[in-house]
DRENDO-1510 file (C-alpha; in Angstrom, 1 decimal, always signed):
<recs>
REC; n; res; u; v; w
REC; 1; UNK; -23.9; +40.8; -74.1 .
REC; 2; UNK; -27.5; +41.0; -73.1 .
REC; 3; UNK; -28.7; +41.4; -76.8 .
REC; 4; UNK; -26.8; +38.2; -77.4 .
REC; 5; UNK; -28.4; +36.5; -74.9 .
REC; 6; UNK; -31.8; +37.6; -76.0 .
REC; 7; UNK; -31.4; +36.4; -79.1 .
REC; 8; UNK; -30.4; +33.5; -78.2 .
REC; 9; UNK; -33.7; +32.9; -75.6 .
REC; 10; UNK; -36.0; +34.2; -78.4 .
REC; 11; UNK; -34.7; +31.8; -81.6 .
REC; 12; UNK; -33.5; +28.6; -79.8 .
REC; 13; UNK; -36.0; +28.1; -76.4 .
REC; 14; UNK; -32.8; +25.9; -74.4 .
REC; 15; UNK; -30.3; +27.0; -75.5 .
REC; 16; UNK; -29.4; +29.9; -72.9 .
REC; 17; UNK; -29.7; +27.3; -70.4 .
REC; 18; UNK; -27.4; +24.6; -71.9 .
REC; 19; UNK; -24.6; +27.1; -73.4 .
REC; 20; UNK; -21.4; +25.8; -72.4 .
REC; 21; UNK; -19.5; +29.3; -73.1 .
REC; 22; UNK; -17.5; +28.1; -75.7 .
REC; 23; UNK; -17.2; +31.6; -77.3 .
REC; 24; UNK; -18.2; +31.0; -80.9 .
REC; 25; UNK; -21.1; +33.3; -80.6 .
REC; 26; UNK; -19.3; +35.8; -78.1 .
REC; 27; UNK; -17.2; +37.9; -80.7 .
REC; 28; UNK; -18.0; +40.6; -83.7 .
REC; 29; UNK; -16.0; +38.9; -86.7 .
REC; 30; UNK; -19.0; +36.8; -87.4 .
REC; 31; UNK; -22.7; +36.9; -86.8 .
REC; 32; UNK; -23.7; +35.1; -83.2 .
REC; 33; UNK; -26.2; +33.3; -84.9 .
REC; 34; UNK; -24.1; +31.2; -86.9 .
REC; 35; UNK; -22.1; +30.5; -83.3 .
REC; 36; UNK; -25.3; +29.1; -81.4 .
REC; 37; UNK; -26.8; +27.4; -84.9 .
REC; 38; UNK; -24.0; +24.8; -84.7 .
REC; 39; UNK; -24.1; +24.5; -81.3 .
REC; 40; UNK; -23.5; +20.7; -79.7 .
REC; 41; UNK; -26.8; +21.5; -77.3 .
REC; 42; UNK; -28.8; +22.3; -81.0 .
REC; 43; UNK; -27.0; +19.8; -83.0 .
REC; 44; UNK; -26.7; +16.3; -80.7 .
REC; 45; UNK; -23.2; +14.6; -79.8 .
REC; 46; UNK; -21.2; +12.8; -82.1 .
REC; 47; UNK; -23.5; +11.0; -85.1 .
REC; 48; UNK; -22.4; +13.0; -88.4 .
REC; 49; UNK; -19.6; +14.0; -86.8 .
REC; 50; UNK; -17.7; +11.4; -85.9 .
REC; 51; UNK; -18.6; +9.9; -89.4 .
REC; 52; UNK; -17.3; +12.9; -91.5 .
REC; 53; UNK; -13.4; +12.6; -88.8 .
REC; 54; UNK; -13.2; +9.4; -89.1 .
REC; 55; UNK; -15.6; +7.5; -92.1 .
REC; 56; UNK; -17.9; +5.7; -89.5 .
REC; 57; UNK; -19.3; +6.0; -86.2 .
REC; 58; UNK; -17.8; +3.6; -83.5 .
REC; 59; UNK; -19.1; +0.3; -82.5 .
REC; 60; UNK; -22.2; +0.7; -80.0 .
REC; 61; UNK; -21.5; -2.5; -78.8 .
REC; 62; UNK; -17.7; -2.4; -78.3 .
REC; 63; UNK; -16.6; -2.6; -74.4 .
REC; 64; UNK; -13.7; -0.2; -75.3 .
REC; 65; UNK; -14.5; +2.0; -78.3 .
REC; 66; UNK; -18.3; +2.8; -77.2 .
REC; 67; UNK; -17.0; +4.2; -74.2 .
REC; 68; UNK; -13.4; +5.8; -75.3 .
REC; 69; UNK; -14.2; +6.6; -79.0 .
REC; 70; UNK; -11.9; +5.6; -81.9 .
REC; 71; UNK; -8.7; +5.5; -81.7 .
REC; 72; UNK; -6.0; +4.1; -83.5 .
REC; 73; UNK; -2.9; +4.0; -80.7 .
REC; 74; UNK; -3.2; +4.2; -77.1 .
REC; 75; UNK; -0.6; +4.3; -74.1 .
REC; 76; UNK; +0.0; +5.4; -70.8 .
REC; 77; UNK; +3.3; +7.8; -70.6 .
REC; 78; UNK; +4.8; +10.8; -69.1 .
REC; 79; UNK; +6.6; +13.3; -70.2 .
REC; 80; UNK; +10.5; +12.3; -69.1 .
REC; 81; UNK; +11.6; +16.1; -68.4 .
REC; 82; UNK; +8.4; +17.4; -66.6 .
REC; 83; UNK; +7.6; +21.0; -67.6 .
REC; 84; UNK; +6.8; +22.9; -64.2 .
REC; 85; UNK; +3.8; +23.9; -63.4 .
REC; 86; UNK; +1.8; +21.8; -65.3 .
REC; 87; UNK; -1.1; +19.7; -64.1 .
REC; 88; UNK; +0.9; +16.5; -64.5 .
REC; 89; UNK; +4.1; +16.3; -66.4 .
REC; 90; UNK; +2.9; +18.4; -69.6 .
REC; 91; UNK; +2.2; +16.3; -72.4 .
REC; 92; UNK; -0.2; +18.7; -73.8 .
REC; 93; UNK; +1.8; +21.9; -73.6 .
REC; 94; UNK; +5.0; +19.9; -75.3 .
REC; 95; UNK; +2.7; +18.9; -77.8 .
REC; 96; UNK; +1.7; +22.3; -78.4 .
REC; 97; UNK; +5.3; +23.7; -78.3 .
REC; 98; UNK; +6.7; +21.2; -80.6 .
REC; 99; UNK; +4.2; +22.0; -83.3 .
REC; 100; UNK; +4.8; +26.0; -82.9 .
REC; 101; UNK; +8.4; +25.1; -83.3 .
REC; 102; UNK; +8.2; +22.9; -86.0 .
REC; 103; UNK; +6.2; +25.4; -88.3 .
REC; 104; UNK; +3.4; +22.8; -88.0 .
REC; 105; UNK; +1.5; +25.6; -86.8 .
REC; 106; UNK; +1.3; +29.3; -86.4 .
REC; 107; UNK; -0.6; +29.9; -83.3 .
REC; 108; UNK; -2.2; +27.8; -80.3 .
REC; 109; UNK; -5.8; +28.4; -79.2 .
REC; 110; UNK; -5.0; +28.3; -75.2 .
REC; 111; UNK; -5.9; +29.1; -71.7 .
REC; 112; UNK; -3.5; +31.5; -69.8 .
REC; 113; UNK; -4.6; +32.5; -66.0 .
REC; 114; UNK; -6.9; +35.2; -65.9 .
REC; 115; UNK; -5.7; +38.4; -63.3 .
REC; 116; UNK; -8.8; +38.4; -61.5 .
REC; 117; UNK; -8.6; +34.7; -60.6 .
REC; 118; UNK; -5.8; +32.0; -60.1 .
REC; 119; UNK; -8.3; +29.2; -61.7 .
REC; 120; UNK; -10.1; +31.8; -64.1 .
REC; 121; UNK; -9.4; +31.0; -67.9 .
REC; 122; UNK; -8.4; +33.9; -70.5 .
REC; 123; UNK; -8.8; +32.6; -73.7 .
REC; 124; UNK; -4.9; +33.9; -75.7 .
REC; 125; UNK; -3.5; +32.9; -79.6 .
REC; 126; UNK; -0.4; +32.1; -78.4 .
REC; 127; UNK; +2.1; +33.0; -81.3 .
REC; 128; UNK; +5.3; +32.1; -79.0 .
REC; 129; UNK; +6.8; +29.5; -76.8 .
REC; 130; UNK; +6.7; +31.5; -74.1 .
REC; 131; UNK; +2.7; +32.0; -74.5 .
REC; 132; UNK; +2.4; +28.4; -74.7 .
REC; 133; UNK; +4.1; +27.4; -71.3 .
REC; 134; UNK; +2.1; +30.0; -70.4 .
REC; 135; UNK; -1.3; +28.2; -71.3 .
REC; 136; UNK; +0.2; +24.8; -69.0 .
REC; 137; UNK; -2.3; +24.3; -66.0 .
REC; 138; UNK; -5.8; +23.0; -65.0 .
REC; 139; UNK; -8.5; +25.6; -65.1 .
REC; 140; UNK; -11.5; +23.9; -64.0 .
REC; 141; UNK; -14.3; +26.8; -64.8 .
REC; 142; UNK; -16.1; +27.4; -68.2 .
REC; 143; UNK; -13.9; +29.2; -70.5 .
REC; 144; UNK; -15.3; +30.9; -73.8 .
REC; 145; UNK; -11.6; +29.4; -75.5 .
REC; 146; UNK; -12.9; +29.7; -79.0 .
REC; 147; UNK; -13.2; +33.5; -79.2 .
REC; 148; UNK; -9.8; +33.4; -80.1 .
REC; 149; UNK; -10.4; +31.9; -83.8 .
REC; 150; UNK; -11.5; +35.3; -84.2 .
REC; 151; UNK; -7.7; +36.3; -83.8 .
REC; 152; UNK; -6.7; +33.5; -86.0 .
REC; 153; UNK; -9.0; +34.3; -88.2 .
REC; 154; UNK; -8.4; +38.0; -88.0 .
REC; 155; UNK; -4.6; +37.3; -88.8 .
REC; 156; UNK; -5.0; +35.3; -91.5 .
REC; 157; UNK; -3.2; +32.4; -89.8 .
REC; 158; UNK; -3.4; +29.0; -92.1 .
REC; 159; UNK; -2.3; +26.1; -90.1 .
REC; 160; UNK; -3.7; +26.6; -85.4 .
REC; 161; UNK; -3.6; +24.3; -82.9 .
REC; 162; UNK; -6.6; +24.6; -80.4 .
REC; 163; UNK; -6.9; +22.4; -77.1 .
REC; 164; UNK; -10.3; +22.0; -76.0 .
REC; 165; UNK; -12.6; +20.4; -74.3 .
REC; 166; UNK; -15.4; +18.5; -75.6 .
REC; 167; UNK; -18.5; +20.8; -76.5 .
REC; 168; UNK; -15.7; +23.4; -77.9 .
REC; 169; UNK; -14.4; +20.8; -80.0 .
REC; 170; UNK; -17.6; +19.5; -81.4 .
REC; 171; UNK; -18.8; +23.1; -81.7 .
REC; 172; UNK; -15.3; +23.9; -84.0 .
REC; 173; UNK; -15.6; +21.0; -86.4 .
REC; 174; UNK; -19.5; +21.8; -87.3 .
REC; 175; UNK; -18.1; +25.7; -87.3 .
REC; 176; UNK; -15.3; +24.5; -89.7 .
REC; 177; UNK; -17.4; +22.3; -91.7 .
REC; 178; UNK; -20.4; +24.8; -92.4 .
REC; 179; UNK; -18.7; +28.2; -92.4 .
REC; 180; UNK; -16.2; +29.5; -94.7 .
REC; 181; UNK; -14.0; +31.6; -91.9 .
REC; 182; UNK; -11.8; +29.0; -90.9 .
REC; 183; UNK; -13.0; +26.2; -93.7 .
REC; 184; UNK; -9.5; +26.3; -95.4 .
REC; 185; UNK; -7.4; +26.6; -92.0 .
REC; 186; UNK; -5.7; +23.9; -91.2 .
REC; 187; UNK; -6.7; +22.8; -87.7 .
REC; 188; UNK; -4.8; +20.4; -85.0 .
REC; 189; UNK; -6.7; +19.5; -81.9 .
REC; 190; UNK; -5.9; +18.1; -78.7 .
REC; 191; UNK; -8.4; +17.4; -76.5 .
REC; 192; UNK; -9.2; +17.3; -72.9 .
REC; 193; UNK; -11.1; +14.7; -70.9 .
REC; 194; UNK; -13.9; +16.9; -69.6 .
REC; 195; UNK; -16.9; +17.0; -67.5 .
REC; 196; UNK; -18.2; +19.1; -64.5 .
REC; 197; UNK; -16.6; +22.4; -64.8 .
REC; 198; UNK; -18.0; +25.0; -62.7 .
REC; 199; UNK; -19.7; +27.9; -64.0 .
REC; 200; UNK; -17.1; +30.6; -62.9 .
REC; 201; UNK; -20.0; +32.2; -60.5 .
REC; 202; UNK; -20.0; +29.1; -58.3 .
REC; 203; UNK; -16.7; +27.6; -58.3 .
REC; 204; UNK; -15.0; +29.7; -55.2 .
REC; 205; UNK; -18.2; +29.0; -53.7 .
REC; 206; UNK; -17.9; +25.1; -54.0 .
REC; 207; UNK; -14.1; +25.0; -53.3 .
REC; 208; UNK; -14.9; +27.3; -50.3 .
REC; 209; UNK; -16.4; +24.0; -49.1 .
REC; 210; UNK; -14.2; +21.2; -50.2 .
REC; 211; UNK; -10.7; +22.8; -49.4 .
REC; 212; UNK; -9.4; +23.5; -45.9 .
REC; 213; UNK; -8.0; +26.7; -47.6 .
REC; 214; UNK; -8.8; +27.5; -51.0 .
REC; 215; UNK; -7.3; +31.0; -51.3 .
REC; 216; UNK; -3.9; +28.9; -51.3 .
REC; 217; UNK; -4.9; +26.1; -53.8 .
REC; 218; UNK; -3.2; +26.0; -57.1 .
REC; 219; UNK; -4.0; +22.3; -58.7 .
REC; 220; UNK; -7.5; +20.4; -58.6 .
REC; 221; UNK; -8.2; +16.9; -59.5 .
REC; 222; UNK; -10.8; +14.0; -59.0 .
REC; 223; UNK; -8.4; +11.4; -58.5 .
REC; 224; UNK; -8.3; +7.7; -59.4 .
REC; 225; UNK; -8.3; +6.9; -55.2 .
REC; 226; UNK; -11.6; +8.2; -55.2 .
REC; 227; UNK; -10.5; +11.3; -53.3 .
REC; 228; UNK; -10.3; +15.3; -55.0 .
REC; 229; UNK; -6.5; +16.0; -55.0 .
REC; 230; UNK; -5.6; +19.8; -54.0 .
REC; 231; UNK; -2.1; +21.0; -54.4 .
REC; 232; UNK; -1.4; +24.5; -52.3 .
REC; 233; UNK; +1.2; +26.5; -53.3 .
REC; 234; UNK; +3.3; +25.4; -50.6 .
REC; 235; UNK; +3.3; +22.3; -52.4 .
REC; 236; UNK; +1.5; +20.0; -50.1 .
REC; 237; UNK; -1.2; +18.1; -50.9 .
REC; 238; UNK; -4.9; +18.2; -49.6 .
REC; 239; UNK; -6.9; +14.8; -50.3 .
REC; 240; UNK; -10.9; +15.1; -50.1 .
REC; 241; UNK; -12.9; +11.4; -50.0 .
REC; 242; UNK; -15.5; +11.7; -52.2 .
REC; 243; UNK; -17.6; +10.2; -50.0 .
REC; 244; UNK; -17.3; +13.1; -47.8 .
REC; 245; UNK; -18.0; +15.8; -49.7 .
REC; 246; UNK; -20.8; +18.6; -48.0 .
REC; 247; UNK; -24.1; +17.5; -49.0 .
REC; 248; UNK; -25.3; +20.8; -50.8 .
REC; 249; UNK; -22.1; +19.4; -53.4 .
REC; 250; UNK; -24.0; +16.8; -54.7 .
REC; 251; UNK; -27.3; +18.9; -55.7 .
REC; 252; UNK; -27.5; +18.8; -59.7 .
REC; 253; UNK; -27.6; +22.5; -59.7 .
REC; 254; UNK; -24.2; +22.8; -58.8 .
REC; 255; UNK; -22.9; +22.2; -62.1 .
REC; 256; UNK; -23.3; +23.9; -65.0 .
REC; 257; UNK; -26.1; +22.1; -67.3 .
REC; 258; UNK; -24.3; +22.2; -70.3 .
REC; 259; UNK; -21.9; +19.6; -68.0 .
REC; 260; UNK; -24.8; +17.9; -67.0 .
REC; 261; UNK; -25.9; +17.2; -70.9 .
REC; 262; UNK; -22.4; +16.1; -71.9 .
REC; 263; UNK; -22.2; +12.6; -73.9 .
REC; 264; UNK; -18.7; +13.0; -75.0 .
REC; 265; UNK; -16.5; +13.1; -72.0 .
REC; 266; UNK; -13.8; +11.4; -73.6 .
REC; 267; UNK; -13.1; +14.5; -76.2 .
REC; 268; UNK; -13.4; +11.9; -79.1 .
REC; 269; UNK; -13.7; +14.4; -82.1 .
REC; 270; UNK; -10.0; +15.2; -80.8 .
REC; 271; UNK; -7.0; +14.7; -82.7 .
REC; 272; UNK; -5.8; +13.3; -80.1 .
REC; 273; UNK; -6.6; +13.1; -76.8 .
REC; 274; UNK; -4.5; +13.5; -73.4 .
REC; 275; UNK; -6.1; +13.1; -69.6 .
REC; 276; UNK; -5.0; +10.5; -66.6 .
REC; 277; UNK; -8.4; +8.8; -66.3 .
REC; 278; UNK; -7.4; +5.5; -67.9 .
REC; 279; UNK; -3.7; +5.8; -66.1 .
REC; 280; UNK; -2.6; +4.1; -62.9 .
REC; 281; UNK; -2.2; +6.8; -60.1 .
REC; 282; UNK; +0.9; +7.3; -59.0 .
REC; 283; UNK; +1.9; +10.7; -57.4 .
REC; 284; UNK; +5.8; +10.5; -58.3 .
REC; 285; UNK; +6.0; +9.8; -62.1 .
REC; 286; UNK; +1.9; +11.1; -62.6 .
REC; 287; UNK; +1.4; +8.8; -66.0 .
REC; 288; UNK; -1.2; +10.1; -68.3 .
REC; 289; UNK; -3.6; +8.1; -71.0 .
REC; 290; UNK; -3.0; +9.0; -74.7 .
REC; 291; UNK; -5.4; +8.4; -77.3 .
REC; 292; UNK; -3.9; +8.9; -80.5 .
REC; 293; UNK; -7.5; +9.4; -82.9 .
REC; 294; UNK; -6.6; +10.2; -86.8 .
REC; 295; UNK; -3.1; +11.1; -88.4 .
REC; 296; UNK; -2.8; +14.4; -87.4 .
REC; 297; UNK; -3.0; +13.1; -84.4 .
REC; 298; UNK; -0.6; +10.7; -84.9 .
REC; 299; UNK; +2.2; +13.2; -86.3 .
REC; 300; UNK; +1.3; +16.1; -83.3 .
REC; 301; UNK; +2.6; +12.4; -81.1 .
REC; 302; UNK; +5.7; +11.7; -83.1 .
REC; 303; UNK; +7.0; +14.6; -82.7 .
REC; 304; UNK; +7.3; +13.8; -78.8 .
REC; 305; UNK; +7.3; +10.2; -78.8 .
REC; 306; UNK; +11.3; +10.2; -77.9 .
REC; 307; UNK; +10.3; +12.9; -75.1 .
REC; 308; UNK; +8.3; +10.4; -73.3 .
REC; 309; UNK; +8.5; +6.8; -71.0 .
REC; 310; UNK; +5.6; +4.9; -71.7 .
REC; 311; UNK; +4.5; +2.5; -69.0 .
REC; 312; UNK; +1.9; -0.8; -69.6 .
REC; 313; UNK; -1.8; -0.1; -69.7 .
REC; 314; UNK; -3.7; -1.9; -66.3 .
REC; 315; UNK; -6.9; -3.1; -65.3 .
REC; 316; UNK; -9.0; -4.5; -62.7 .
REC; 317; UNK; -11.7; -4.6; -60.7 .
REC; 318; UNK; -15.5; -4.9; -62.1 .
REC; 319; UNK; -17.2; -1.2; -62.4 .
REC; 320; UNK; -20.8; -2.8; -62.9 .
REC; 321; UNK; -21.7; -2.8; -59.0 .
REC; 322; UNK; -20.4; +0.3; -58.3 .
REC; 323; UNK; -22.5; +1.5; -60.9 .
REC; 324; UNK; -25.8; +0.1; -60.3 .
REC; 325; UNK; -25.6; +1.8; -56.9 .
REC; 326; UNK; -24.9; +4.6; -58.1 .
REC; 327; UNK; -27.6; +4.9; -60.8 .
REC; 328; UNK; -30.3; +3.3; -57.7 .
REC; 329; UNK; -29.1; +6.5; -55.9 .
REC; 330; UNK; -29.2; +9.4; -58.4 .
REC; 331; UNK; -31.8; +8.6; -60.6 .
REC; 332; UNK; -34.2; +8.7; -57.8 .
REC; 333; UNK; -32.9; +12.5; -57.2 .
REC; 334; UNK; -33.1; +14.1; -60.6 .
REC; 335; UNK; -36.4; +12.8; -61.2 .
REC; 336; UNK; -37.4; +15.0; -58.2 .
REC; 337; UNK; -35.7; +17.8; -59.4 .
REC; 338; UNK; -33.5; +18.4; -56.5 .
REC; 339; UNK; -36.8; +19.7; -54.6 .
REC; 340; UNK; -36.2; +17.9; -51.8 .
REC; 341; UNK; -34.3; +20.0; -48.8 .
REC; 342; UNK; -30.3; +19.1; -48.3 .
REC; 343; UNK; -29.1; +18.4; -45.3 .
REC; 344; UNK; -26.1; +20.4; -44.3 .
REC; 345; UNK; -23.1; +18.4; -43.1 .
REC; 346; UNK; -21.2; +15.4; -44.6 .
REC; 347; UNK; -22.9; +12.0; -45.5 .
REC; 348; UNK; -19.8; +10.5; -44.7 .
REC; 349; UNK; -16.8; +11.6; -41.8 .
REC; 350; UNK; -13.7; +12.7; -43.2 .
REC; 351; UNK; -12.0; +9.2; -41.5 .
REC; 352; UNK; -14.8; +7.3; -42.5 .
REC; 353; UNK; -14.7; +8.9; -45.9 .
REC; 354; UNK; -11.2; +7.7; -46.4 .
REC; 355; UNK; -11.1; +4.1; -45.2 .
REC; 356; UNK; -13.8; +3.7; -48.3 .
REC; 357; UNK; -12.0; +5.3; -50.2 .
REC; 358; UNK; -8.8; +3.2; -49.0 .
REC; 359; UNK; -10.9; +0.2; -49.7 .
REC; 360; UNK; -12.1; +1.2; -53.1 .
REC; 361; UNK; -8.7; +2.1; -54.0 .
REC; 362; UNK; -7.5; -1.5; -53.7 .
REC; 363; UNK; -10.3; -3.8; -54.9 .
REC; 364; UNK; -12.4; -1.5; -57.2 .
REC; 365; UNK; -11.9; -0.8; -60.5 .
REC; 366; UNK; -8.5; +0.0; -61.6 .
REC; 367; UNK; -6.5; +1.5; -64.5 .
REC; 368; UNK; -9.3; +0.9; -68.0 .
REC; 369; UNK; -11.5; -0.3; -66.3 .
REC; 370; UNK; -11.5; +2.4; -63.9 .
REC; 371; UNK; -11.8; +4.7; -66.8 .
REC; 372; UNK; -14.9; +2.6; -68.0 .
REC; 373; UNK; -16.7; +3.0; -64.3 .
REC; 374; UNK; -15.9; +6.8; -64.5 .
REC; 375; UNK; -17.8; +7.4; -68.4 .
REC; 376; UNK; -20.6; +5.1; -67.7 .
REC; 377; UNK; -21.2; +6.8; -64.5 .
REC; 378; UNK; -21.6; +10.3; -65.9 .
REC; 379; UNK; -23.2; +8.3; -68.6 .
REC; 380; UNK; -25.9; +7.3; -66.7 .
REC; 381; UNK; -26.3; +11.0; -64.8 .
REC; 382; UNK; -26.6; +12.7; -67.6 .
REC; 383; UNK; -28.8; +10.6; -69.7 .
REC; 384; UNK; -31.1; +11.2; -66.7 .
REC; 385; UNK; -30.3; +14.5; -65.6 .
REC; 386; UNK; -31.6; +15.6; -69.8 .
REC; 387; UNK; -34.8; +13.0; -69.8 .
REC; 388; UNK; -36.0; +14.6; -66.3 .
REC; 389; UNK; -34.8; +18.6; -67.8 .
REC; 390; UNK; -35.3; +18.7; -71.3 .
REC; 391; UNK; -37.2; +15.5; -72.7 .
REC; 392; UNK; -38.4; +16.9; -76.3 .
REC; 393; UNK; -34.1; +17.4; -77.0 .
REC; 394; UNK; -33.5; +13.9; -75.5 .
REC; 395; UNK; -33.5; +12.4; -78.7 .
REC; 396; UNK; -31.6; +14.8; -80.8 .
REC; 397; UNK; -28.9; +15.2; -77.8 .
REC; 398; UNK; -27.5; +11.5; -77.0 .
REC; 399; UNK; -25.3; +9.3; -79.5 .
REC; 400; UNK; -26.6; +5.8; -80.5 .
REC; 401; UNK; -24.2; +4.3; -78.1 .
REC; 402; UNK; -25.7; +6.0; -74.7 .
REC; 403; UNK; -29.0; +3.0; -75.2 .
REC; 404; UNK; -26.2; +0.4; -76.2 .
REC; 405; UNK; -24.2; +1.1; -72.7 .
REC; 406; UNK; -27.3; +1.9; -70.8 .
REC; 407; UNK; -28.9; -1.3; -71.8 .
REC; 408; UNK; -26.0; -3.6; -70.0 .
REC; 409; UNK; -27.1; -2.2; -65.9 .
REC; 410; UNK; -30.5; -2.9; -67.3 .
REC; 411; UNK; -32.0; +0.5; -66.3 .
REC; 412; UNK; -35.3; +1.7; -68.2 .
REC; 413; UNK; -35.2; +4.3; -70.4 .
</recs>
């Protein structure tokens, strides 16, 4: 593992820095280079990409598609059965099942729990049913998922399905596209919404602060009431205001920088893609956002469209001011580089924290347009958080789209 990291240091200068784990380079059936010369943090989001899926790049200066990608059916639904134990009701495991049990696939690129961790991935082919439910869960900590296409691969396995999250799936297309391992394989993906995992080193350490006990937590989610939602195994739930949040939470070295450098948080290289962003919150029937992207997309959804109620898309509420504060406040910060000291404490009481978020809740953005305050604000971060880090990959990083959307707050690039 140290020779692979020294490899990496020596041949690509930022690399070691920005690598997301994905787990391309982590395994022996090919050469490592070939893993971190693809790589999304060598290669830029999107671009060629997107062009080769889908036969153009989306619309820089479309409200919907700049921010969401291209899709060509979207919905809010939920699963009617619920499978237990999943995040929300499961769309994303039954999608998974029904294409191992349709023969539409021979194996499912997963996540199962790892032993030494509840929230700890283990990267498993899952060649049964019971694997799959397995796989059903949040894990919010970088997780090296593609190390096992080398098990696919290995098996001779023709037709996978791998759920991933952004900089996995970009990193899988370029692998598929440029390398002849898996060139002939015929690959399903459904993709998560993703941004701010924890590097596994610092996550009990940040949930240590957030959670009133995080030994007993099972489920974690930045919720559309502006509070961190924490199921405990005794089923209750534990709701955080993001507003009052310790202060040391908020440093930009608390997330990994591959995070930090993402511009695809909606997982549009996806087949399809599945997450609760764009959905109305509500705790009983917990509705999820679909975006159906290309037609194997659209047959991985048929085959569950009967499974599901669907529910009307919403939205409300105007994201612009709530961004331009935001951007005022953090832009300031990472151009200093986080060297100025952090206060310990909360910037906000825990009562005080909820009455905004109470307010927020019911006259800020809501439903899409909720989801649009949610991309342009990591948008905006992590435009900035690369310019002030790693200026000479600026370029090469961002899509087109990222000076389109910048561009409407006005802010100077």
């Amino acid at each position: 593992m140290n020779t692979t990291v020294k490899k990496k240091k020596a041949s690509l200068p930022f690399m070691h820095d920005l690598c997301s784990l994905c787990g391309l380079c982590m395994v022996q059936t090919w050469p490592a280079r070939e893993g971190m010369k693809i790589c999304v943090f060598h290669k830029g989001w999107l671009g060629e990409l997107e062009q080769d899926l889908f036969g153009r790049e989306r619309i820089a200066n479309h409200d919907d598609e700049s921010r969401f990608g291209i899709s060509c059916e979207r919905c809010v639904a939920r699963l009617k059965k619920p499978i237990p134990g999943a995040q929300f009701t499961g769309i994303i495991t039954r999608l998974a099942q029904r294409a191992f049990e349709t023969g539409t696939v021979q194996g499912v690129v997963t996540l199962h729990r790892s032993p030494d961790d509840y929230f700890f991935p283990k990267p498993v082919l899952a060649m049964s049913s019971a694997d799959i439910l397995a796989g059903a869960g949040s894990k919010p900590v970088l997780a090296s998922s593609l190390t096992a296409l080398a098990e696919a691969y290995r098996r001779g396995l023709h037709s996978i399905l791998i759920i991933g999250t952004p900089c996995q799936v970009h990193n899988l297309r370029r692998f598929q596209k440029e390398y002849p391992y898996i060139r002939n394989t015929e690959v399903y993906v459904v993709g998560i919404p993703c941004t701010d995992n924890a590097n596994p080193a610092r996550f009990r350490w940040m949930l240590r602060r957030v959670s009133r006990s995080h030994k007993t937590a099972r489920h974690i989610e930045y919720m559309q009431d502006y509070t961190c939602h924490i199921t405990h195994d005794d089923g209750t739930i534990e709701r955080i205001p993001f507003f009052s949040f310790p202060r040391e939470l908020f440093g930009t070295n608390v997330h990994a920088p591959c995070c930090l450098s993402c511009f695809d948080y909606m997982n549009s290289l996806a087949d399809i893609t599945v997450g609760y962003i764009g959905a109305p919150l509500d705790r009983q029937k917990m509705p999820q956002w679909v975006l159906v992207r290309t037609m194997r997309g659209q047959k991985l959804f048929d085959m569950i469209r009967d499974e599901l109620e669907f529910f009307e898309e919403v939205s409300s509420g105007d994201r612009r001011p709530g961004i331009l504060m935001y951007a005022q406040k953090i832009i300031p910060r990472l151009a200093q580089k986080d060297s100025q000291p952090i206060k310990p404490g909360r910037e906000m009481s825990l009562k005080k924290g909820g009455e905004m978020a109470a307010l927020l809740s019911a006259s800020g953005p809501r439903g899409i347009e909720f989801a649009k305050y949610g991309v342009d604000m990591h948008v905006v971060r992590n435009y900035y958080f690369v310019k002030y880090n790693y200026p000479t990959i600026l370029d090469t990083l961002i899509p087109r789209h990222v000076r389109s959307l910048l561009a409407e707050y006005n802010l100077q690039l």
